[in-house]
N, C-alpha and C positions, 0 to 999 in steps of 0.2 A: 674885341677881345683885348683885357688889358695886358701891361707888357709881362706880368706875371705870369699869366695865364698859357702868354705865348713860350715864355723858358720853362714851364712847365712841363708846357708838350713837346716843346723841341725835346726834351730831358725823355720823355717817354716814348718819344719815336726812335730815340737813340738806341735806350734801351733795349726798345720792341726789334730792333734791326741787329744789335750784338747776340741776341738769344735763336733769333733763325738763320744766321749768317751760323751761327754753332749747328744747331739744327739740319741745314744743310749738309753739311761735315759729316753727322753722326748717320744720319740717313745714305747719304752718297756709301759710305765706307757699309751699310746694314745690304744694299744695293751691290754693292761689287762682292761681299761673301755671301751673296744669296746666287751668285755666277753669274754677275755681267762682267765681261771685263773693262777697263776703263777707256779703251780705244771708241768700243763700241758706246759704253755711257756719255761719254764726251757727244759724239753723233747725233742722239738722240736730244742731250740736256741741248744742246745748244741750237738745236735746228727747232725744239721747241722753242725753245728761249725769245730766237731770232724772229718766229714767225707772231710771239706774241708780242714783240716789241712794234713791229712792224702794223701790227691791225692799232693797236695803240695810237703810234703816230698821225695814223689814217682818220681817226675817231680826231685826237685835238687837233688836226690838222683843218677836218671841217666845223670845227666847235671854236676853235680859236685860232684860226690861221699860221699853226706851226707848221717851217717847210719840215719836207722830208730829203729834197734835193740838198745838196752839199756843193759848197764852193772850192774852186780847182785848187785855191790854196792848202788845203787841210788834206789832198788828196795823201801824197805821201808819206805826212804824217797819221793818221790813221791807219792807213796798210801798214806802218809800221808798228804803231799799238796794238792792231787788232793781231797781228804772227808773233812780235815778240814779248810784247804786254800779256796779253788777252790768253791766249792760244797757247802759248807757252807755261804760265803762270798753272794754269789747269792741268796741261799735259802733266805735267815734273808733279801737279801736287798730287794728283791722282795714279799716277806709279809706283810715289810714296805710299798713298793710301791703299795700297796692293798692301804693302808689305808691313807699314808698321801699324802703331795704334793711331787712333783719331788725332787724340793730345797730344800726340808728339809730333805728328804731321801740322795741326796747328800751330802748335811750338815755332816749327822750323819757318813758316809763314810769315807770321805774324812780326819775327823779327827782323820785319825788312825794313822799319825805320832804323835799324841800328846797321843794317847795310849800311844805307844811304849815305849816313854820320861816316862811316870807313871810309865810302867812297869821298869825301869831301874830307877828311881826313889826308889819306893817299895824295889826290891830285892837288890838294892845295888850295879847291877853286873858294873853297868858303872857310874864313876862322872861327877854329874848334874850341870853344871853353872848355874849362871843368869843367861843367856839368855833361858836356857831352862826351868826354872822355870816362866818367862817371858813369854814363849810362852804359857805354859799350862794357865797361867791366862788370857790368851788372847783369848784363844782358847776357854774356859768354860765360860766368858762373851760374846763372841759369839755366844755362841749357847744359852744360857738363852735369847739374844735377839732374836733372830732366829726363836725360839719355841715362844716368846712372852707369857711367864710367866706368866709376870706381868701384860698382856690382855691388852696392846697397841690398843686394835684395836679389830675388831671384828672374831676372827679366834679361832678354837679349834683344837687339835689332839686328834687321837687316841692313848689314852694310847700303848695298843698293839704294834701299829705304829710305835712308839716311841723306844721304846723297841727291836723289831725287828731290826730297824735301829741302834741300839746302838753295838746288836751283830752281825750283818755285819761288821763294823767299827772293833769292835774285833778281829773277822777272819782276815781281810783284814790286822791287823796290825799283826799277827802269820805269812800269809799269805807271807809278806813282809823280817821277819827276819828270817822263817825258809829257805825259798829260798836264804836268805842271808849264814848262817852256815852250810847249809846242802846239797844245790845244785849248787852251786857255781862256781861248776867244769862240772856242766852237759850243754850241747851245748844246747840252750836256746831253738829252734825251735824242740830238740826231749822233752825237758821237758814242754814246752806248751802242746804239741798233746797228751801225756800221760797224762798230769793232767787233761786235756779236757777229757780225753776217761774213764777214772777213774771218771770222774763227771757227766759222761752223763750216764754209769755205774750205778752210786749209784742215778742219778735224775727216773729212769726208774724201780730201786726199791721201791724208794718212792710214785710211780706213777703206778702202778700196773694194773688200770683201763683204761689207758693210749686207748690202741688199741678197745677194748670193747666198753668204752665211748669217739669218742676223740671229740674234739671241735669242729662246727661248723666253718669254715674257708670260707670268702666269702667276695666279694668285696673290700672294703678299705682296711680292716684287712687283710686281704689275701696279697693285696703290700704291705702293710708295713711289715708284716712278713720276705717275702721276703726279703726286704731293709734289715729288722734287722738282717737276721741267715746271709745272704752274705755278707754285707756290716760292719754292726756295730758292730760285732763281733770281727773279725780277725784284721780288716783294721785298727782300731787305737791303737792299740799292735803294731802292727805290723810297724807303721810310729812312735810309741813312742822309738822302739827297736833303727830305723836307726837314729832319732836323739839322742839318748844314743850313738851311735859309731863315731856320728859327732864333738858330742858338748859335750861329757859328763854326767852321770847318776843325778848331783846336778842340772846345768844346764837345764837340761830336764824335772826335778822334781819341780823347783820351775817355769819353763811356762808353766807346767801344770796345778798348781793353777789357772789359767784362765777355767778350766772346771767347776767349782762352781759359775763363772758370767754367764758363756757360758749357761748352765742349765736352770741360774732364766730365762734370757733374751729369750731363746726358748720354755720354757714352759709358760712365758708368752704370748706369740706368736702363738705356735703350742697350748696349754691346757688351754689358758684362764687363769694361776694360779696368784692370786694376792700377793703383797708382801708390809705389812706397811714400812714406810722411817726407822723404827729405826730396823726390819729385814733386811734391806739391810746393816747398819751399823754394825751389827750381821756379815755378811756375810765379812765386808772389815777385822772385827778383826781375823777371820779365816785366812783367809790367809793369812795376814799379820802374825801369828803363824807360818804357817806351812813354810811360805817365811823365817822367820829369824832360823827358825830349821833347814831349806835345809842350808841357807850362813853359821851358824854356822857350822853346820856339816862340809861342805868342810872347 
């Protein structure tokens, strides 16, 4: 394959991975008002999740000699991704998605490279240009429009909601740099299955009542579960990884901003959810943030 062919498909795995990583989102939130609640959907997504990663491993392990064991180095940091990365990241997003819309629980997400930029801001440890001072202002005028503040229009959120969604986006950005200084060296597909196993772990202590009471599961809800622990899980990691080795991790990071259009556009679709004209304009400064913090970066 020539080198075109390969940015090609890197371009198209990105793609294919920003549109069910939304998908995900739109399904999970169709999934919790069809009445699971999200203690219990956590349980489930991830104890599938965990056990299809694991037969996986097992499979290239005897096709191509991937370990599955893990060296005592990585020990403590992985328990630390897998509770406050992994596990937490989920919990916070999906409390959100109790209460608010898809898009706006994405919204709150999403903007965790403009964390990060705050946090290295704050502490000093990295110098901050324009452009990334640029972007945080862009990013916090998006989302004031987003949330519709200023009542554009007739929409409320849940406080809580709110909130919730702000420390997902948190996790999500620790999530991001400790995987960055801490696991860096560890082979990607044994640090997914561990942080997955260590999250399904601690969702199942949070969850205690789990097996005693579990949820009704029937009908609609019952395939779309399905779809979600098989499909929406694994698969867009998983096509985000292979265009990271095609095209590059900046590359791959800024076609992913397409997952916060991908969102409104199917939960307008699949959830009915509405969105005023000056919310969408919200949504273009967003990315337009987190697109000039990817280019900047590289």
């Amino acid at each position: 394959m020539d080198k075109a062919s390969v940015s090609k498909s890197g371009y198209v795995l990105a793609v294919a991975s920003a549109f069910l990583y939304a998908l995900q989102v739109v399904v999970g939130k169709f999934i919790l008002k069809a009445g699971i609640d999200a203690k219990s959907l956590l349980v489930i997504q991830y104890t599938g999740s965990a056990a299809m990663l694991f037969l996986f491993l097992i499979m290239r392990n005897r096709r191509n000699g991937v370990k599955i064991t893990m060296e005592r180095r990585f020990l403590k940091p992985i328990l630390i991704q897998g509770v406050l990365g992994c596990c937490l990241t989920s919990f916070f997003f999906y409390l959100a998605l109790e209460k608010v819309n898809a898009g706006i629980c994405s919204m709150l997400l999403y903007m965790c490279p403009v964390y990060v930029c705050i946090f290295f801001m704050v502490s000093g440890i990295r110098k901050i240009t324009f452009f990334n001072k640029l972007s945080v202002v862009l990013a916090f005028a998006g989302a004031v429009l987003v949330l519709n503040i200023f009542a554009l229009g007739d929409m409320k959120w849940s406080t809580f909601g709110i909130f919730m969604g702000f420390l997902s986006g948190i996790c999500y950005a620790f999530y991001g740099v400790h995987a960055d200084l801490k696991l860096k060296e560890m082979p990607a597909e044994q640090m997914l299955f561990y942080m997955y196993f260590i999250a399904t772990i601690t969702f199942w202590i949070l969850n205690p009542g789990f097996i005693s009471n579990p949820p009704e599961i029937q009908g609609a809800k019952l395939w779309a579960l399905i779809v979600f622990v098989t499909f929406l899980q694994v698969l867009p990691m998983a096509l985000l990884n292979m265009a990271i080795r095609l095209i590059g991790s900046n590359k791959a990071t800024v076609i992913a901003t397409a997952e916060l259009p991908f969102t409104i556009i199917l939960a307008f679709i699949i959830l009915k959810e509405q969105m005023v004209p000056v919310q969408i304009i919200g949504i273009i400064l967003i990315v337009a943030a987190v697109v000039i913090l990817q280019i900047k970066k590289e």
